[in-house]
C-alpha positions, 0 to 999 in steps of 0.5 A, spaced: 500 500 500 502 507 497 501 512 503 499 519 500 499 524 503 493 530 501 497 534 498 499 528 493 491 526 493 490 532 491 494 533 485 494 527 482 486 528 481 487 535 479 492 533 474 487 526 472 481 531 471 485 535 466 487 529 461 484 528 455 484 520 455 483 521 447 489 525 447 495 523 451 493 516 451 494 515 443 501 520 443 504 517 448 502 509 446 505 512 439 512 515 443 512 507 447 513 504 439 516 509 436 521 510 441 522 503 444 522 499 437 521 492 440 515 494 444 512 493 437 513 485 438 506 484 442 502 488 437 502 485 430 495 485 430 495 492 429 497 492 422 502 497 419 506 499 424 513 499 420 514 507 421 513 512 425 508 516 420 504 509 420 505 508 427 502 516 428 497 515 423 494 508 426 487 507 428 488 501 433 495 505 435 490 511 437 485 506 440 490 502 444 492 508 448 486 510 449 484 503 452 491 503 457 490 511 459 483 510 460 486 503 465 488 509 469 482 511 471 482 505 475 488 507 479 485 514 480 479 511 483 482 506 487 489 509 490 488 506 497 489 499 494 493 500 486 496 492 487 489 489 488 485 493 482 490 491 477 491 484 480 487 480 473 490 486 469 497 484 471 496 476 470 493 478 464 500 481 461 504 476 465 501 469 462 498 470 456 501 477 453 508 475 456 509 483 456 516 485 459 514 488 465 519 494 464 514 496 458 509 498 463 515 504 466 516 505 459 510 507 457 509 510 464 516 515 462 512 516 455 505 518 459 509 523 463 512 526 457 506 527 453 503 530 460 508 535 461 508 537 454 501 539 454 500 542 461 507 545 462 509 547 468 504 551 470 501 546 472 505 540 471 510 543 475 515 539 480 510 537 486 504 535 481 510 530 477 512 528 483 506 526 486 505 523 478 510 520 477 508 516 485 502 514 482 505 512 475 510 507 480 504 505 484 501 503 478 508 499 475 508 496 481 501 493 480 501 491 473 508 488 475 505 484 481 503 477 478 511 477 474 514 476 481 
């Protein structure tokens, strides 16, 4: 279990309330293939994701992001107990998608990217990302949960 103290509840909602799961979802599942090539491996179903513009300009890329930003709505909801909501999502990646749980950072690197380029500082600024970048931690941990 995460303590969190008010401060970090407060930003990590706040900053929650002003994302666009359409928006950050699509670009940083986008940044995770393009910038970490042997990500691509899990997603042949995907279709053409040979170049950064066929990666940038696919539909189920865009969908997927949205899927797995969208999944943190869950962790948002449940920041008292982040192990236990992500317990079936965790076993799910580990034994049938055999996903490398160091992915689950890597996107998570790429979520904060895109979050900080489209909020700035001024309201991305260094207590909201650590408080983020906490958050996010938890929610690796959690995914990455069933590999141990």
């Amino acid at each position: 279990m995460v303590d969190w103290t008010d401060a970090e509840r407060a930003a990590i909602k706040s900053l929650w309330g002003k994302i666009d799961v359409g928006e950050i979802g699509p670009q940083a599942f986008a940044r995770l293939l393009i910038v970490y090539p042997w990500t691509q491996r899990h997603f042949s179903s995907f279709g053409n994701i040979s170049t950064n513009a066929a990666i940038l300009g696919n539909e189920k890329v865009a969908a997927h992001g949205k899927t797995v930003m969208g999944g943190l709505d869950r962790a948002v909801k449940n920041m008292d107990d982040i192990k236990n909501a992500y317990t079936l999502l965790s076993k799910k990646h580990s034994e049938q998608i055999h996903v490398d749980p160091d992915n689950f950072r890597l996107l998570a690197e790429c979520i904060s990217v895109c979050v900080g380029a489209k909020f700035g500082p001024k309201v991305f600024n260094a207590d909201a990302q650590e408080a983020w970048q906490k958050f996010l931690s938890a929610v690796v941990s959690a995914l990455g949960r069933q590999y141990h």
